[in-house]
C-alpha positions as CSV (number, residue, x, y, z in Angstrom):
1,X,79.8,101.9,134.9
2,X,79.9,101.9,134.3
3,X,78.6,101.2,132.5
4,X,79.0,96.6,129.6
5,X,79.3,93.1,128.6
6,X,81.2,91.6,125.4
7,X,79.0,89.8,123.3
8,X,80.5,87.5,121.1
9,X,78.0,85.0,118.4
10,X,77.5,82.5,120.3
11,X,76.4,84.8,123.4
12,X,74.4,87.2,121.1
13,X,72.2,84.3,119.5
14,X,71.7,82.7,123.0
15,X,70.0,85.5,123.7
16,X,68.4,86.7,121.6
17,X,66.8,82.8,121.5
18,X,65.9,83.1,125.0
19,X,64.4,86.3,124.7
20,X,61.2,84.4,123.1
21,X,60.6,83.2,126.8
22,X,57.6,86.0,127.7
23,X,58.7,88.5,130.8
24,X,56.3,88.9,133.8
25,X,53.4,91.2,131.8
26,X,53.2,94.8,133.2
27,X,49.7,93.7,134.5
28,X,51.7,90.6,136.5
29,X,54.4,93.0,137.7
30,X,51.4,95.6,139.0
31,X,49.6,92.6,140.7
32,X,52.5,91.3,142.6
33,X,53.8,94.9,143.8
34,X,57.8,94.3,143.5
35,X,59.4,95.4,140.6
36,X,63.1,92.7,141.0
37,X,66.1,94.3,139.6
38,X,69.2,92.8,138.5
39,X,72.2,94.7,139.4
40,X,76.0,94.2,140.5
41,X,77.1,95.2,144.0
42,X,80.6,96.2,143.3
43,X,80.9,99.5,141.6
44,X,80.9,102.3,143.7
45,X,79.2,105.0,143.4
46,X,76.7,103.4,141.5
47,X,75.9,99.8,142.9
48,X,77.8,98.8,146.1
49,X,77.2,97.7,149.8
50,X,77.8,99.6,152.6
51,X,77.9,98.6,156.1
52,X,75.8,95.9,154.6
53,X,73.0,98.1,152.7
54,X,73.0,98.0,149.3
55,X,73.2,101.8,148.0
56,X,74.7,104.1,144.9
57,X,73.3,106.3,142.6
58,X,71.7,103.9,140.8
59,X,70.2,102.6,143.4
60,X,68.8,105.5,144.4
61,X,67.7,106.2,140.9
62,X,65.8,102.5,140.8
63,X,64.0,102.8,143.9
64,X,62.6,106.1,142.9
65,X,61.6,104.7,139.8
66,X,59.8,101.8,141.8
67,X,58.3,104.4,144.0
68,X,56.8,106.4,140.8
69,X,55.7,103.2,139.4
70,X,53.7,102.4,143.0
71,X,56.2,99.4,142.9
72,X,58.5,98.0,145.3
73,X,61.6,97.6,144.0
74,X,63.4,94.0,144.8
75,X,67.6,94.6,144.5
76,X,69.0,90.9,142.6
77,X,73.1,92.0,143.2
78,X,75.1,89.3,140.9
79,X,78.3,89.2,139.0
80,X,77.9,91.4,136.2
81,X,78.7,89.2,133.4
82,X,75.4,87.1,134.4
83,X,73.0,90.2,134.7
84,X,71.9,90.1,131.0
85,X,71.9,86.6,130.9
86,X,69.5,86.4,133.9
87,X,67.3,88.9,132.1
88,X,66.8,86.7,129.3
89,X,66.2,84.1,131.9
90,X,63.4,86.1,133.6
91,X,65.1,86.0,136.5
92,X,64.2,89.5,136.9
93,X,62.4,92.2,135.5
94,X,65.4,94.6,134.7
95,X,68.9,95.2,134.9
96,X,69.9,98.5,136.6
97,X,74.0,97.9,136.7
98,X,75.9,101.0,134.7
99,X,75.5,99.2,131.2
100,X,76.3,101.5,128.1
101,X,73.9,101.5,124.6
102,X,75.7,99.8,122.4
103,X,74.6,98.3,118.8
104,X,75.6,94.4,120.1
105,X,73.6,94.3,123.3
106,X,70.7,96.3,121.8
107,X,70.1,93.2,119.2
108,X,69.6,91.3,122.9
109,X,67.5,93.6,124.9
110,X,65.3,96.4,124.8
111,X,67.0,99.7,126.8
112,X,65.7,102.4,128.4
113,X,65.9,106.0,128.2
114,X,69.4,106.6,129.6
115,X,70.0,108.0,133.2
116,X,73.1,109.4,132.8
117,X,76.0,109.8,130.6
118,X,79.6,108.8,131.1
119,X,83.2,107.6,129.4
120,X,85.7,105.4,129.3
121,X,89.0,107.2,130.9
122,X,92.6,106.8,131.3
123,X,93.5,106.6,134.8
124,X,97.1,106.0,136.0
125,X,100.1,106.4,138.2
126,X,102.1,108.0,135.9
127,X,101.5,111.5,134.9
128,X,102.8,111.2,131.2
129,X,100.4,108.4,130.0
130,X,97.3,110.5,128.7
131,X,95.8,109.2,125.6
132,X,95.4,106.3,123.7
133,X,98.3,106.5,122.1
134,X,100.3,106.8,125.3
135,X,98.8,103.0,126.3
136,X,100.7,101.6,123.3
137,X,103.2,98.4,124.9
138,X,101.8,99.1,128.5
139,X,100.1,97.1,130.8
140,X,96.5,98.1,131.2
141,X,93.8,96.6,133.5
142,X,89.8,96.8,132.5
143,X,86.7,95.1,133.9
144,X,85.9,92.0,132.8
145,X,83.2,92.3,130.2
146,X,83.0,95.8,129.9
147,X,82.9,98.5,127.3
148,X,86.4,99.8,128.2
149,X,87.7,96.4,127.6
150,X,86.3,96.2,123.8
151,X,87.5,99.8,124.0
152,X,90.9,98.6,124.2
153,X,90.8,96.3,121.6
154,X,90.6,98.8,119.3
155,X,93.9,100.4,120.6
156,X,97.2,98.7,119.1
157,X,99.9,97.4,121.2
158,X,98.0,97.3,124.6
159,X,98.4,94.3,126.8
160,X,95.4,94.1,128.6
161,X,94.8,92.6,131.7
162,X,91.4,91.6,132.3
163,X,89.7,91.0,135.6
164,X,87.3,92.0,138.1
165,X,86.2,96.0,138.7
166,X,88.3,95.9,142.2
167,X,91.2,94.2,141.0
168,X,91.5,96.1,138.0
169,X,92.1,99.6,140.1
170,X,94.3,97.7,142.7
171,X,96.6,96.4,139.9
172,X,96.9,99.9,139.1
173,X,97.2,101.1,142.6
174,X,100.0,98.6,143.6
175,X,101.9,98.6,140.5
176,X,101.2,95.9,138.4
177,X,99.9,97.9,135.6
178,X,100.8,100.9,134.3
179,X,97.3,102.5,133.6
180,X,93.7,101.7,134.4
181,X,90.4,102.0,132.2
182,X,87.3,102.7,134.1
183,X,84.2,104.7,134.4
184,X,85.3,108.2,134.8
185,X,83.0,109.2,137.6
186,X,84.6,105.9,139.3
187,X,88.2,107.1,138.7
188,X,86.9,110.6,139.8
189,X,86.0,109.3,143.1
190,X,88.7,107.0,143.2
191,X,91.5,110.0,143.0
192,X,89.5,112.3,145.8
193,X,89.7,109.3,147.8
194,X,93.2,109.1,147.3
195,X,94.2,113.0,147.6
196,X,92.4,112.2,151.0
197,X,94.3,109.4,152.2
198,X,97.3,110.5,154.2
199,X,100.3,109.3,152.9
200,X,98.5,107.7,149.5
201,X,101.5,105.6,148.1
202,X,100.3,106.7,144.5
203,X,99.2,109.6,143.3
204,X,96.1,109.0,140.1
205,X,96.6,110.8,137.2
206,X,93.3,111.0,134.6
207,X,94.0,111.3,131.1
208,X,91.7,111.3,128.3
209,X,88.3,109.8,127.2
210,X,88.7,107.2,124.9
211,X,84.8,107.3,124.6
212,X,81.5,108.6,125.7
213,X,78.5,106.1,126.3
214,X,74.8,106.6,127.2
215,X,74.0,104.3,130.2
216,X,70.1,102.7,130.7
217,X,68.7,100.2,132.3
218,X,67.8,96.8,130.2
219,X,64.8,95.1,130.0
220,X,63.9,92.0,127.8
221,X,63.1,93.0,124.0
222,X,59.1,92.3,124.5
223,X,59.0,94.1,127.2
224,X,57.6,97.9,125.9
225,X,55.1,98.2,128.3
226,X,58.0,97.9,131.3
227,X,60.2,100.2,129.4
228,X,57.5,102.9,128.8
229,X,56.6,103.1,132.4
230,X,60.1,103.3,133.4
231,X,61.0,105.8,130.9
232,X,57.6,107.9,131.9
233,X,58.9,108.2,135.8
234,X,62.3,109.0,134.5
235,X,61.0,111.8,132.7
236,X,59.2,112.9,135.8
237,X,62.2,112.7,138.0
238,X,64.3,114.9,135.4
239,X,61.6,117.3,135.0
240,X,60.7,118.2,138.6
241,X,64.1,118.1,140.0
242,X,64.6,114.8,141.9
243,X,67.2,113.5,139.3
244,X,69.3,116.4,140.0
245,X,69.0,116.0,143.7
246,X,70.2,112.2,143.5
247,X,72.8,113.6,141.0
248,X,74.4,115.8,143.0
249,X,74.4,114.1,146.3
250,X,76.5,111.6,144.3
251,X,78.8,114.0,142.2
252,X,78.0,117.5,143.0
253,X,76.7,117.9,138.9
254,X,73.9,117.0,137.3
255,X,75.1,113.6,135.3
256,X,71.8,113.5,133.1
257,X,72.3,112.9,129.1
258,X,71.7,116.0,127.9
């Protein structure tokens, strides 16, 4: 998801400049009883709609959360380059939407404890690309903004194609791209789906993980209060056994970091 967005100086100092503006308090979060949540509403399993309800993993993950914190939670969807920015914009109070730990966004916001772990995988039509070396002089589509694309900056001779989360699998899917770098619990679910389809035109191959990431929700870089009360629910859920309920109604294992 997922976890993801490419900060370059410019974006890194605007936020970290905004992040001056104070967040709604802890006490002024308690006092109005909704806890608002940036998230994206296109990456299933985690964030997507659904016969116009908003559900995923993550979802199901923040509105326990809420719950533990005797909060309501408040879903914000958005594009997913605009979450953090809208974070620093106090446009919300956190941003639940599969983003990895990385070094960069950390000088911008404060994270979490993680709620689950992940990776960046190969996934494509053809069953004899498989590692990184394999993507050299091939087409290869990535989410806009994400930590598979910086991924793939790091691998010579790729000719990335950057766009949105569902193009990027459909330019796999109908052939404009050789291979496809995603979340690998997305590319799992995506090749089930396809073993299921009747006549699938394409059969999806995964290759290997070009790299692991811890994935947390964000909050602004004042904000330890918010962070400590999320991260003592989270520790609740893991320790009594509702995180591995969610877990495994979404991918039959238990995805925490371990």
């Amino acid at each position: 998801m997922i976890a993801r967005i490419k900060f370059g100086c410019i974006a890194l100092i605007a936020l970290t400049l905004s992040s001056v503006v104070q967040a709604r308090s802890m006490e002024e979060i308690d006092k109005s009883g909704r806890l608002i949540i940036g998230s994206y509403g296109n990456f299933r399993p985690f964030t997507y709609f659904e016969d116009g309800k908003f559900t995923g993993f993550e979802v199901d993950i923040g509105n326990e959360i809420a719950k533990r914190m005797n909060l309501t939670p408040e879903w914000k969807p958005m594009e997913f380059d605009s979450l953090l920015t809208g974070l620093s914009q106090d446009r919300w109070d956190m941003v639940t939407a599969s983003f990895g730990i990385t070094p960069e966004r950390s000088k911008a916001v404060l994270f979490t404890e993680p709620h689950y772990c992940t990776g960046g995988i190969i996934a494509t039509t053809k069953p004899d690309i498989k590692t990184a070396e394999d993507l050299n002089g091939k087409k290869v589509s990535v989410q806009t903004g994400s930590t598979y694309f910086l991924a793939l900056q790091k691998i010579p001779g790729v000719q990335v194609r950057n766009m949105s989360s569902d193009n990027a699998r459909n330019a796999l899917l109908t052939g404009k791209v050789e291979a496809w770098v995603t979340d690998k619990f997305v590319a799992l679910l995506m090749r089930q789906k396809e073993q299921d389809t009747k006549g699938a035109a394409r059969p999806l191959y995964l290759g290997d993980l070009l790299f692991s990431e811890r994935v947390a929700t964000a909050v602004k870089k004042d904000n330890h209060e918010l962070a400590e009360r999320y991260n003592q629910a989270l520790a609740s859920m893991l320790k009594d056994g509702t995180y591995e309920t969610i877990s495994k109604k979404w991918f039959k294992e238990d995805v925490r970091c371990q």
